[in-house]
C-alpha positions in Angstrom: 0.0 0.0 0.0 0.9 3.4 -0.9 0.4 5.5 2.4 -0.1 9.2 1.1 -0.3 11.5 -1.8 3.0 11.6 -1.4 4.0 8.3 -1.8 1.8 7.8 -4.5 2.9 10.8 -7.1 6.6 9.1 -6.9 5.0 6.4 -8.4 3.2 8.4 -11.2 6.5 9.1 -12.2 7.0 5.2 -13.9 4.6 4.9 -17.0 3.8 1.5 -16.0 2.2 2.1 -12.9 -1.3 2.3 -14.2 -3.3 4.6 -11.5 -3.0 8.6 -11.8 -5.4 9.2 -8.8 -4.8 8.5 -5.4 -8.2 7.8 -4.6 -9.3 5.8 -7.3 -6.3 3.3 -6.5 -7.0 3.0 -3.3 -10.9 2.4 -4.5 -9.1 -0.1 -6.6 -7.2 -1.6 -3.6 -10.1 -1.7 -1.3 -12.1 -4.1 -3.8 -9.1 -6.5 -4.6 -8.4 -7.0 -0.6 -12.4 -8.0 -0.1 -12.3 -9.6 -3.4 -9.3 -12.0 -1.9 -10.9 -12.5 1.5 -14.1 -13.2 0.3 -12.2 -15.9 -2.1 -11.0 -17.0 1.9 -7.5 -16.4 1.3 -5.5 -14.7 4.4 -4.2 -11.0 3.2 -1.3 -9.2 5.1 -0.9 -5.5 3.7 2.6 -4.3 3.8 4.2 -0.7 2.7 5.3 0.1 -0.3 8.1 2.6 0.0 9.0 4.4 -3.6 12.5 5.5 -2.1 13.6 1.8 -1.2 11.6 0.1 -3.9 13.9 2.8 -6.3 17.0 1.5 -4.2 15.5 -2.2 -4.4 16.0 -1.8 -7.9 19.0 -0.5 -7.9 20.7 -3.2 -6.0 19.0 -6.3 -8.4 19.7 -4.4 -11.4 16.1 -4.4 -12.3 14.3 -2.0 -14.5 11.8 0.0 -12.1 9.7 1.2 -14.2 7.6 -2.3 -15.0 5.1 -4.2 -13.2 7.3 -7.4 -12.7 9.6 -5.2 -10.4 7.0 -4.1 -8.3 5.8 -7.3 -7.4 9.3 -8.5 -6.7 9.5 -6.2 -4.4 6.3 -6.2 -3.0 6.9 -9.9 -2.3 10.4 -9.2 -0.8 9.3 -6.8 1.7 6.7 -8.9 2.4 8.5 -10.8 4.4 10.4 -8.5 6.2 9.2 -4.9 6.3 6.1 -4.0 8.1 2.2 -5.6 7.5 -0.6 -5.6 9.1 -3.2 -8.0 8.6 -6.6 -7.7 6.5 -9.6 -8.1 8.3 -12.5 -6.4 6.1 -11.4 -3.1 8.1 -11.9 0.0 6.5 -9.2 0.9 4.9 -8.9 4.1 6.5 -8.2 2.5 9.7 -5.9 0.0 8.0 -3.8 2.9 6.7 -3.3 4.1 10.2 -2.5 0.9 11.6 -0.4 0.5 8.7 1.6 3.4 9.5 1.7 2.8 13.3 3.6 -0.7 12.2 5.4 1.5 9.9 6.8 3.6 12.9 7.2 1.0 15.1 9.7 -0.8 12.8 11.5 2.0 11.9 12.0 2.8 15.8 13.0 -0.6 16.6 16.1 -0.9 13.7 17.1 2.8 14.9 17.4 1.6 18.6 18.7 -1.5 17.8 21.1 -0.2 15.4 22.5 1.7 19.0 22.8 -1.9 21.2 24.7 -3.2 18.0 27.2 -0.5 18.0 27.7 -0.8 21.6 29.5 -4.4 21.1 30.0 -6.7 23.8 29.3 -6.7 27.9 32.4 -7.0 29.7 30.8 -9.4 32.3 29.2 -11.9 29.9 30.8 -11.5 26.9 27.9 -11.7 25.3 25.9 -8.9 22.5 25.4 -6.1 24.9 21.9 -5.3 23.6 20.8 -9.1 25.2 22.0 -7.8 28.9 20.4 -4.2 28.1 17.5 -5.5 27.3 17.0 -7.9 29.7 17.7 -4.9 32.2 14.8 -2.5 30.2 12.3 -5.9 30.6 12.6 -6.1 34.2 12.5 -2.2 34.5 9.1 -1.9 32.4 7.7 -5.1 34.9 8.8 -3.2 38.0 7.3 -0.1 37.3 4.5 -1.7 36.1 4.0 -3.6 39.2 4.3 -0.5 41.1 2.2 1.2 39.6 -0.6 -1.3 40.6 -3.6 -2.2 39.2 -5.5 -0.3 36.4 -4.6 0.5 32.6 -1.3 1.9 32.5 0.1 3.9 29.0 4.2 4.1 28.8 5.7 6.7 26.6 9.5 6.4 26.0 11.3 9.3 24.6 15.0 9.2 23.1 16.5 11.9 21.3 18.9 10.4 18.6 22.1 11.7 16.1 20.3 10.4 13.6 17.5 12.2 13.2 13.8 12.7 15.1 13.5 11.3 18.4 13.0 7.9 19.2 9.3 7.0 20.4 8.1 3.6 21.7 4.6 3.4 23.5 3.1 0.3 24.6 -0.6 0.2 26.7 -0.9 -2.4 29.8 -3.9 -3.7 31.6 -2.9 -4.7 35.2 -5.2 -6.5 36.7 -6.1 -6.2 40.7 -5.3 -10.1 40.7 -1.6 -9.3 39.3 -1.9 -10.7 36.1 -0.7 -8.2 33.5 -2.0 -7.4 29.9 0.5 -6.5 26.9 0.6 -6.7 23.1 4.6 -8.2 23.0 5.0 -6.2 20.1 4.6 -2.5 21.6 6.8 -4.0 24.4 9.4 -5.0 22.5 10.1 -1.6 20.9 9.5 0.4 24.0 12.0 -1.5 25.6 14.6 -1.7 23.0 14.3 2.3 23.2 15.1 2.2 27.0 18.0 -0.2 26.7 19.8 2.0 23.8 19.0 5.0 26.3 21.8 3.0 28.1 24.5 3.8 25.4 24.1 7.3 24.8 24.6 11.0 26.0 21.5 12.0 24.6 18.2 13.0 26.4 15.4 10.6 27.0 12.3 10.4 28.8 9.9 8.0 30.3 6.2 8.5 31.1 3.9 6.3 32.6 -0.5 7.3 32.3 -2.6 5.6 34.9 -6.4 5.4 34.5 -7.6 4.1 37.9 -11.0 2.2 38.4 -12.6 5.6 38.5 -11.8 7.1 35.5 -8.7 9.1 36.9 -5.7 9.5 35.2 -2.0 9.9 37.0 1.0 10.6 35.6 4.3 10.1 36.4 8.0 10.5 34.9 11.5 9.5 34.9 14.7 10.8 32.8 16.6 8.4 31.3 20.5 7.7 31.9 22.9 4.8 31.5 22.3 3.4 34.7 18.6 3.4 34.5 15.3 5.4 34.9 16.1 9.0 37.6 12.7 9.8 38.8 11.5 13.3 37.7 10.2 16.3 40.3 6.6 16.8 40.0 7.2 20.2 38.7 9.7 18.6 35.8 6.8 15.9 35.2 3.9 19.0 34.8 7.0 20.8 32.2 7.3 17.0 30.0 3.7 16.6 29.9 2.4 20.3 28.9 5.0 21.1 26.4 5.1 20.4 22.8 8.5 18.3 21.9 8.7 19.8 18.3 8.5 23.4 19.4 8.8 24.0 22.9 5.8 26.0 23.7 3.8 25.5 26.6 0.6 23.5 26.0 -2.5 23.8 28.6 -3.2 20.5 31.0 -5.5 18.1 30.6 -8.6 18.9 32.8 -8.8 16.4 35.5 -5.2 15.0 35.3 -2.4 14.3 37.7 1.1 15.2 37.6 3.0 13.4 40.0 6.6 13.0 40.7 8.2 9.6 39.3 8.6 7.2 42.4 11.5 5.2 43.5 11.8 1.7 41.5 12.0 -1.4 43.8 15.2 -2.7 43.0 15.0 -6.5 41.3 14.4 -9.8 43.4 17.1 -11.8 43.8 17.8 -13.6 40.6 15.6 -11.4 38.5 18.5 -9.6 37.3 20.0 -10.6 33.7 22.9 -13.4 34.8 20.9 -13.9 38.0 22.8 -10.8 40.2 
């Protein structure tokens, strides 16, 4: 799927790609995904980025401007890049969710592109990233745990050389019984963000949302450095939350909300640690 208008007037630029409207192909693409389901087969839509498809092309040696390249790609990427899966959605909503998966990827090989430069821990000898993020798992459970029942919503922040920040979210149901409720996915990015916060200078933030049983949210934050999560003041929490990241200028509170400082992690059970220290 082409995602914008964008996207889709690179592709004008190859007589062979036979649409010249944005909407009527994705008219077009609507009616071939419910023409396949209804045929029962199982459809995964993935992105179609001109910029790497040119760049695909490039590195095969194959002509770009023809059909037969497109679905070599398209089948290439299939496998690898981003996709969500068809469900007769509308396709509106699968564009966004499309572009969420898009974003997440894209955060997750830019963090992990940071653990892999980092090379090896000293103590284990082993890829530093595995230690780091062992370390950013048991963080995310202990605050979690801390935080107590109720649905919780994690926002990690990590400013980058390469580029726009780094942002991970992931949204967790903790139920009053202690059993806890989280797509693996969003928590696998989140916490590859907080363990390449551990091999840089760079700024990064973390903010947990509460939502109690009665509707109230809390919220709480916590600066990231090598050696973990530094809870924030409640004033510095107040300044995160009511300021816009791309500007800088002051944006009002959320009627009805929170601010509270960070609190103190629990430090790790015995054994819970990566290497059991």
């Amino acid at each position: 799927m082409l995602l914008d208008d964008h996207d889709f007037a690179a592709m004008t630029g190859y007589p062979s790609f036979p649409f010249s409207d944005y909407g009527l192909y994705l008219h077009h693409l609507d009616g071939l995904l419910r023409s396949l389901d209804a045929q029962g087969t199982t459809v995964a839509v993935t992105l179609f980025d001109p910029e790497r498809f040119a760049d695909h092309c490039a590195d095969t040696r194959r002509a770009p401007d023809s059909s037969a390249s497109r679905i070599q790609y398209t089948a290439a990427v299939s496998t690898t890049g981003p996709a969500v899966r068809y469900a007769r959605q509308p396709l509106a909503l699968l564009r966004t969710r499309l572009a969420e998966e898009s974003a997440r990827r894209a955060t997750w090989d830019r963090a992990g592109d940071i653990l892999i430069a980092a090379g090896q821990c000293p103590d284990c000898q082993e890829p530093v990233a595995h230690c780091a993020f062992d370390l950013a798992s048991h963080t995310l459970l202990r605050i979690v745990e801390a935080a107590g029942p109720g649905a919780h919503h994690l926002v990690c922040s990590l400013h980058a050389d390469d580029g726009d920040p780094l942002l991970a979210a992931v949204r967790v149901v903790a139920d009053p019984d202690g059993e806890i409720h989280v797509s693996d996915d969003e928590a696998l990015v989140l916490c590859t963000v907080m363990a390449a916060a551990r091999f840089t200078a760079r700024p990064g933030g973390l903010v947990l949302r509460t939502t109690d049983s009665e509707g109230t949210d809390t919220v709480h934050g916590w600066s990231l450095h090598p050696d973990g999560p530094h809870p924030l003041t409640e004033a510095e929490v107040f300044n995160a939350y009511c300021t816009d990241p791309g500007t800088g200028d002051p944006v009002p509170p959320e009627p009805g909300v929170r601010y509270r400082a960070g609190f103190p992690l629990p430090p790790p059970l015995p054994g819970d640690e990566p290497g059991g220290r």
